[in-house]
Residue, then its C-alpha position, 0 to 999 in steps of 0.5 A: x222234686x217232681x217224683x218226691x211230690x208223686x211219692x208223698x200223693x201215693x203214700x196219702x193214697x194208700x193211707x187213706x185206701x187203708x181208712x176206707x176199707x176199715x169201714x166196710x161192712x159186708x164182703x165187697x169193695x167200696x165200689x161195688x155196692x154202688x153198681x149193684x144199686x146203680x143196676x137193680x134201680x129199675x128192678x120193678x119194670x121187668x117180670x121173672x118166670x122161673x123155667x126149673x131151678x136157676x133158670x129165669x126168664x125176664x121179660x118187661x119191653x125185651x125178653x131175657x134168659x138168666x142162668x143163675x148156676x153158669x152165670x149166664x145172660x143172654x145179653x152178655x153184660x153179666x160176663x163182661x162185668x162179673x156183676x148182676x145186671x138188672x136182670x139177673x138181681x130179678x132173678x136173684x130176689x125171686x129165689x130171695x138171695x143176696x146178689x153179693x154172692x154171685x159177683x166174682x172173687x176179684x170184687x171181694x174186700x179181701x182182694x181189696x186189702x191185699x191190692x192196698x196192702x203193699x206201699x212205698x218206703x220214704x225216701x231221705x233227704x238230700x243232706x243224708x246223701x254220701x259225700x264223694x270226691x267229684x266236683x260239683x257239675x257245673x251248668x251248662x253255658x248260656x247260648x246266645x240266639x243268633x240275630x239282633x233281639x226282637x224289640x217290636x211289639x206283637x200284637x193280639x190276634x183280636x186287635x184288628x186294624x180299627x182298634x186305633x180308632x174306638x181308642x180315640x173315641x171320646x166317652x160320650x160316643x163322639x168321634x175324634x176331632x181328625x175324623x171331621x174336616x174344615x168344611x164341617x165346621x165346629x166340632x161336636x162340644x162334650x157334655x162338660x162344655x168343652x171341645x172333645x178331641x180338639x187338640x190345639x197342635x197335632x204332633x207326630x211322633x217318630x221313634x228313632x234310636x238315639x235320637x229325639x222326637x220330631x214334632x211337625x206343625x198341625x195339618x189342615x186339608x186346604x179347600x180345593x179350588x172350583x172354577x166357574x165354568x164359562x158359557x161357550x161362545x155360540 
């Protein structure tokens, strides 16, 4: 399924190559012709001297030597691209020719055309297969992990350990009513008049297997006995 999706985006891919380069107009790619706008943006900044028939100096904050014959520049990125740079389309508008005529041949539309030229075929379908006498292949047995199944859940690496506590909230921003003690006094009443988070029973509940849950009575902190202290005989 994988290599058939691959084949029909190649098979788009030359369809649509072939449509872009029947539009073209002039002798170079698609491409090409945005490089060459990209390049000579900046063409008023610098000044061409000529130095005898294809030799220019250009200069504006550096100065640069362009051989038009060789195709030279001193700042070698004439060579690296095969494409006239800033510098060497000043030199090229000096002598009033097209700078298309200085790129190299790798960059013209018939070289374009003939590397989009070739495509892939289609491929038929499953049901056009030959049959063979071989049985089908049979899958592959299903292997079972060794160790009972993991059935605790994981939790996410941002619930830290206070995440219990800011569930137990109440919408007003109250506290629950386990966070206060029996020297406290009432807890805090919501809006709605009612006591938030005062549960009536509190119940703790112990997942067993197999078994039901324990239910345990409510839990009070009792008051911790004080004795006055007596004045020591003298």
């Amino acid at each position: 399924m994988m290599l058939e999706k691959i084949r029909i985006f190649l098979m788009k891919m030359f369809y649509h190559k072939d449509q872009e380069v029947s539009k073209l107009r002039g002798n170079c790619g698609p491409n090409i012709s945005l490089k060459v706008e990209e390049f000579g943006k900046d063409m008023r900044l610098w000044t061409t001297v000529p130095n005898g028939v294809d030799v220019f100096k250009t200069y504006s904050y550096n100065r640069y030597k362009v051989d038009l014959a060789a195709h030279i520049f001193t700042s070698n990125l004439w060579m690296l691209s095969d494409i006239p740079c800033v510098h060497g389309q000043v030199a090229i508008n000096f002598i009033h020719k097209d700078p298309i005529q200085f790129f190299s041949s790798w960059f013209h539309k018939d070289k374009y055309v003939a590397t989009h030229m070739e495509n892939i075929l289609p491929v038929r379908g499953s049901n056009m297969l030959p049959r063979i006498e071989f049985t089908n292949p049979l899958p592959h047995l299903v292997r079972r992990v060794p160790g009972r199944p993991k059935i605790k859940r994981v939790k996410h690496a941002s619930k830290s350990q206070d995440a219990k506590y800011l569930s137990q909230r109440c919408y007003d921003g109250t506290p629950p009513a386990s966070e206060y003690s029996v020297h406290d006094g009432a807890p805090p009443v919501s809006k709605s008049g009612s006591l938030a988070n005062t549960p009536k029973k509190r119940t703790k509940m112990i997942a067993r297997r197999g078994g039901k849950a324990k239910i345990t009575g409510p839990r009070h902190k009792t008051p911790k006995k004080t004795h006055d202290k007596q004045p020591m005989r003298q």
